[in-house]
Every structure is written in C-alpha cells, then in structure tokens.
C-alpha positions in Angstrom: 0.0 0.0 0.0 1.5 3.2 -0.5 2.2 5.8 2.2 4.1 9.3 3.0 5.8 9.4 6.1 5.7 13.0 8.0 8.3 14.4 9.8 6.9 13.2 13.3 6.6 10.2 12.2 3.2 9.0 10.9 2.5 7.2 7.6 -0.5 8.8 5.5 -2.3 6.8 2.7 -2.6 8.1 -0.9 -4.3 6.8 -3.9 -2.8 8.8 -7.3 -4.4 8.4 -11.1 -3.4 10.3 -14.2 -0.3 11.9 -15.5 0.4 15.5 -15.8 0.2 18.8 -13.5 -1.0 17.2 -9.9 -3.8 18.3 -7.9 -4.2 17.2 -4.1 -7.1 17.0 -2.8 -7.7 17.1 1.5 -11.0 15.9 2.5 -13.1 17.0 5.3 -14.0 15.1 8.9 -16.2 12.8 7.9 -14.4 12.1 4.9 -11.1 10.0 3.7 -9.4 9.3 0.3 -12.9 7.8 -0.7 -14.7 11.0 -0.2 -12.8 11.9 -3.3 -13.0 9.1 -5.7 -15.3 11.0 -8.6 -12.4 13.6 -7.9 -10.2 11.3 -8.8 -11.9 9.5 -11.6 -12.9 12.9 -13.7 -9.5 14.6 -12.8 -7.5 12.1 -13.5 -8.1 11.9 -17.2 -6.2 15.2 -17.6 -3.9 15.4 -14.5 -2.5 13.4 -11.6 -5.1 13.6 -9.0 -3.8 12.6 -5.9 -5.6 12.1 -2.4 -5.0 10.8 1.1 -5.9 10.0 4.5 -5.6 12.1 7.0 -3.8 11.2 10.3 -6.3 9.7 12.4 -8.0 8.0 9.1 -7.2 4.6 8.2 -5.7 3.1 6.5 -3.5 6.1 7.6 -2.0 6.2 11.0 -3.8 6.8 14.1 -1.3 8.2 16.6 -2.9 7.7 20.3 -1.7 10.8 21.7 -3.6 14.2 21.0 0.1 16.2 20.4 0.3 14.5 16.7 -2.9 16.2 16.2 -3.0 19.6 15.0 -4.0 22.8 12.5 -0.6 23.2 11.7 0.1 19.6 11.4 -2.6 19.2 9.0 -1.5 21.8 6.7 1.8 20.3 6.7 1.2 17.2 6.1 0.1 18.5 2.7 3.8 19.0 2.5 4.2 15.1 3.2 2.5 14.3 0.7 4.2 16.7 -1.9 7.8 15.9 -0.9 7.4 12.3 -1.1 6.1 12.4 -4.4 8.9 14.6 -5.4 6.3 17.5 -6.5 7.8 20.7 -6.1 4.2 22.5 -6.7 0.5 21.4 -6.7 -3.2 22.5 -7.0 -4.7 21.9 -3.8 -8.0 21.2 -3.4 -9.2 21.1 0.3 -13.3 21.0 1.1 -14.4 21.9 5.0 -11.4 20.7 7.4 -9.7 19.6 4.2 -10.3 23.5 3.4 -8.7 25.0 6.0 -5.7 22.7 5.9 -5.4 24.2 2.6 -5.5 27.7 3.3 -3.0 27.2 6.2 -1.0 25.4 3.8 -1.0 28.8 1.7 -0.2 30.7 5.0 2.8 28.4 5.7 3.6 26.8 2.0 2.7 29.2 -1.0 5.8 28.7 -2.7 4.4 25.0 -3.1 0.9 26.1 -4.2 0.0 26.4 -8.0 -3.7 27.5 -6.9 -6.2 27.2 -4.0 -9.6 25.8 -4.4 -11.7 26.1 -0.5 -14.6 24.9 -0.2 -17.4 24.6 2.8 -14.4 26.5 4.9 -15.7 28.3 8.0 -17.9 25.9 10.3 -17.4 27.4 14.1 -15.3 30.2 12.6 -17.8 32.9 13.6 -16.7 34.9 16.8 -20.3 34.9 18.8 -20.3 30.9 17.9 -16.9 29.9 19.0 -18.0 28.8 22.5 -21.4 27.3 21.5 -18.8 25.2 18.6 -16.4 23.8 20.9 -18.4 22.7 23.3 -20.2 21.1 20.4 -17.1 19.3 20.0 -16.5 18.1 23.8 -19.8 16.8 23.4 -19.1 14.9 20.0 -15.7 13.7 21.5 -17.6 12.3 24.9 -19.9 10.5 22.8 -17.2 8.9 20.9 -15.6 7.6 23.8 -18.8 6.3 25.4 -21.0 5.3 22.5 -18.2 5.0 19.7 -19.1 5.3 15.6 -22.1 4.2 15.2 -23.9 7.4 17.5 -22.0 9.6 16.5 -22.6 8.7 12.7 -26.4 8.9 13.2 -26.4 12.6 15.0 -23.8 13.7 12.5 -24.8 13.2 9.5 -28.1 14.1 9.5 -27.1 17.5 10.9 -28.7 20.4 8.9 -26.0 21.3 6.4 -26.5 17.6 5.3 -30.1 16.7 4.9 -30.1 18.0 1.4 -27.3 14.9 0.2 -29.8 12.9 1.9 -32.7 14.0 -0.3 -31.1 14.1 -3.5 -29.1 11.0 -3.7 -30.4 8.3 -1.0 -27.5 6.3 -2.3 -24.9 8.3 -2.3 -25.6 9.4 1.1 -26.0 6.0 2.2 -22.3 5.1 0.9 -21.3 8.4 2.9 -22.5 7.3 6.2 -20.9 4.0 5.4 -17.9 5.3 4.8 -17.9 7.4 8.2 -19.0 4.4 10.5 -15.8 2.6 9.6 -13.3 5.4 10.7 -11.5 5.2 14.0 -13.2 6.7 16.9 -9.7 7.3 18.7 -8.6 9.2 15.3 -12.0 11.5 15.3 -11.9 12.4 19.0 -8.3 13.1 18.8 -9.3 15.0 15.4 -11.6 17.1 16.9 -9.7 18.1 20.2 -6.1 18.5 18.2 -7.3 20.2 14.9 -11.3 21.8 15.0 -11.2 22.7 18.5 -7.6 25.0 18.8 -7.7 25.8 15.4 -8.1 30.0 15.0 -10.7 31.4 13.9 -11.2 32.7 10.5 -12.0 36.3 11.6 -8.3 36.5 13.6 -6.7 35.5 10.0 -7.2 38.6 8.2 -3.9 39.4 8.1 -2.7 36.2 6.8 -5.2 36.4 3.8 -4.1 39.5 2.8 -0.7 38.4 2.3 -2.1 35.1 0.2 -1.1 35.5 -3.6 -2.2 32.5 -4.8 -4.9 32.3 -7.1 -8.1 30.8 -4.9 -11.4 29.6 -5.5 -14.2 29.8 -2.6 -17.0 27.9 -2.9 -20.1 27.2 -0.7 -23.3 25.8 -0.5 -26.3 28.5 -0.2 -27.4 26.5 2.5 -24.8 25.8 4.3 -25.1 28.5 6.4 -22.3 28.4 8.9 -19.6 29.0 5.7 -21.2 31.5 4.0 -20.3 34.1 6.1 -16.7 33.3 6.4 -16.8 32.9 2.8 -17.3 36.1 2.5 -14.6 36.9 4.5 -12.1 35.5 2.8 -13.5 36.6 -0.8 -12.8 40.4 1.1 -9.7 39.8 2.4 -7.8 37.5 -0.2 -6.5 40.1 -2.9 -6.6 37.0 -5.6 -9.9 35.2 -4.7 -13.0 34.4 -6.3 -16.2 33.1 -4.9 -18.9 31.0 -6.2 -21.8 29.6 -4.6 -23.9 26.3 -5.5 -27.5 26.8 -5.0 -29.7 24.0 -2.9 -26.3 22.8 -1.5 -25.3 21.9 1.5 -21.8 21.1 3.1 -20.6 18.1 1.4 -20.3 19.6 -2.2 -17.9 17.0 -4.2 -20.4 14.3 -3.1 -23.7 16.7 -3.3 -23.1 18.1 -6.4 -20.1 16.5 -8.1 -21.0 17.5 -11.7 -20.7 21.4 -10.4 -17.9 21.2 -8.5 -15.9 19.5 -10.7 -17.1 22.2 -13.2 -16.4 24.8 -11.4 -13.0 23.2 -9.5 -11.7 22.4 -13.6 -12.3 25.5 -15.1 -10.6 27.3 -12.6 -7.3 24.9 -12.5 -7.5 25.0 -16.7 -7.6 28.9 -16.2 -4.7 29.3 -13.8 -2.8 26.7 -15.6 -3.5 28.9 -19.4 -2.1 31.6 -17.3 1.3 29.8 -15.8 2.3 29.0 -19.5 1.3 32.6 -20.7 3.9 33.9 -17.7 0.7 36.1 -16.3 
C-alpha cells in the first residue's frame, strides 16, 4: 500500500491516477481518500489527481496521543505528501477541514501552491459561535468515547448542512454514512480536540489572507449557512480570490453536487494553468 511518512513520524495513505500537472485534494471530517473518488476518476483523465488519508484515518495512521494532532500539522502534512512524491508544486483542493488545511497550507507553503480551491471552509469560525462550537465538539468527543461510531454517525450526519445529500441522492448518502462508520473513533476524537477545537478562527486571519497571492477559488453551499459568512470573509480579504456559490447545496459539495464542483474546480485549474504558460 502506498504511504508518505511525515516528519513526526506518521505514515498517511494516498491513492494517485493520471499523468500531468498534480492536484491534491484534502478531504473533510467525515471524509477520507474515498470522499474523493469521482475527484479522482474525472481529474484524473487530464492530471495526476492525488488524495490521502488524513492522520487519524485509516488506513492512515492513528497516533494515540492528541500532540500529533493539530492545525498546523494538517496543513503540513500537505507538504508530506508533496515531498514524497517529489512535486515541487500542486493545486490543492481542500473541502471543509480539508479546506482549512489548505488555506493554512497557503499561510505556511505558498511557494508549493499552483492554486487554491476552498470549499465549505468556515464551520465554528464565527466569533459569537466559537463557544457554542467547541463545546459542540466536547460533546461529540464524549460520545465517541462512550458510544463509539455508530452514534456519533447517526447525529452527525443528519445535521442540517446535510439533509439536502440525503434528499437528493439516497444512495450516495447511504455510501457516505458507510464510509464514516468505519473510521477510527480514537482518530475523530483526537481530530476534533487537536485540529477543530484549537484551530483560530477565521476572523483573527485577516492578516494572513491579505498576504495570500495564490490564485483561490471559494466555494459554498447557499445552504450551508455556517460557511457563507466566512466565505465572504475570505473573498474580502484574499486580494486573488474568487467566490462561487452552488445553489440548494449543502456542506458536502464533491459528493452533493459533483458534476458542479468538478465544473467549477476544472475551469478554474485550466484557467490558472492557461495563465502559468502565458507567464501572467
């Protein structure tokens, strides 16, 4: 099976397709390297598509200890990935967590990034929600340890940014939720502490975005309402962003709507990659 080691230590699963420019793509919590298999499948017939497990996510490794866990981690891990491929620069594609690894990956690693694509970036970033959001969290991270998967599954993914997956493709959703019962409760609690719940919020970034020359591509859900705010945010505050925003979407957009995202996520790469042999 093939794997990246980090620098600490932990091995992280990738699946690659396709030849050319490479695109990485970071999935969110309740995803893996599955999330992004129609990623994967329409990508890789014009680049190398690349994605990977997380820590925490098997087959990945799922360190024990909370200290392996982290925002900054996560964005450099991206880095993992990259330098054990020998790719000195990628499109990232990151959607929710998977989002803001990727824009801290542009904060720490822009001389690695060809282009930004965030998507469904911003959950508990608001200021007047960041208590109400982690103690969400402790809650989520109790249950795991009590309960395990399989409650934690049923409250979370019919939360209200997802019901409207679940009412237009039964199926899909179905393989979701499959998909999510089989990851590691030790690697989601220690997620959730390490990474969601210490991670900054958006709002004390501002600086950081200004500085971000990257060409990026927001995108959100109309109904997911806890990212369109932030979206908005970073649309104002990175100087090379654009935003678009899928209507009767919810949170999980490459699985909700894959024939717009991909759309939308292609045109953009094909744009900034007319523009990098044009030397604009």
């Amino acid at each position: 099976m093939p794997y990246a080691m980090t620098n600490d230590g932990v091995k992280l699963y990738f699946e690659e397709t396709g030849h050319g420019t490479p695109i990485v793509f970071v999935h969110e919590l309740a995803g893996d390297y599955r999330s992004w298999e129609t990623q994967l499948r329409y990508f890789g017939q014009r680049y190398r598509a690349i994605a990977y497990s997380a820590r925490g996510y098997l087959p990945s490794d799922v360190p024990e200890d909370p200290a392996y866990y982290s925002q900054e981690i996560a964005a450099n891990d991206i880095v993992s990935i990259l330098d054990h491929l020998s790719i000195e620069k990628s499109h990232v594609v990151g959607l929710s967590m998977g989002g803001f690894a990727t824009l801290h990956f542009a904060f720490r690693h822009s001389d690695r990034a060809l282009s930004l694509t965030v998507a469904s970036c911003g959950t508990g970033a608001e200021k007047d929600r960041e208590a109400e959001f982690r103690k969400g969290l402790e809650q989520a991270v109790t249950e795991l340890g009590t309960k395990g998967m399989t409650a934690f599954v049923e409250r979370f993914a019919h939360g209200p940014t997802r019901v409207q997956f679940e009412k237009k493709d039964p199926r899909g959703f179905a393989q979701f939720k499959q998909e999510l019962s089989e990851h590691s409760a030790t690697g989601s609690a220690n997620t959730l502490l390490g990474v969601l719940a210490k991670r900054p919020s958006l709002y004390d970034l501002v600086d950081e975005m200004n500085a971000i020359k990257t060409p990026t591509l927001l995108l959100a859900g109309d109904e997911d309402w806890p990212c369109l705010n932030p979206a908005l945010l970073m649309k104002r505050n990175i100087p090379t962003a654009a935003l678009s925003v899928l209507p009767n979407c919810g949170h999980t957009l490459n699985l909700e709507a894959p024939d717009q995202f991909n759309r939308l996520v292609g045109d953009f790469i094909a744009q900034m990659d007319c523009r990098a042999v044009a030397g604009t």
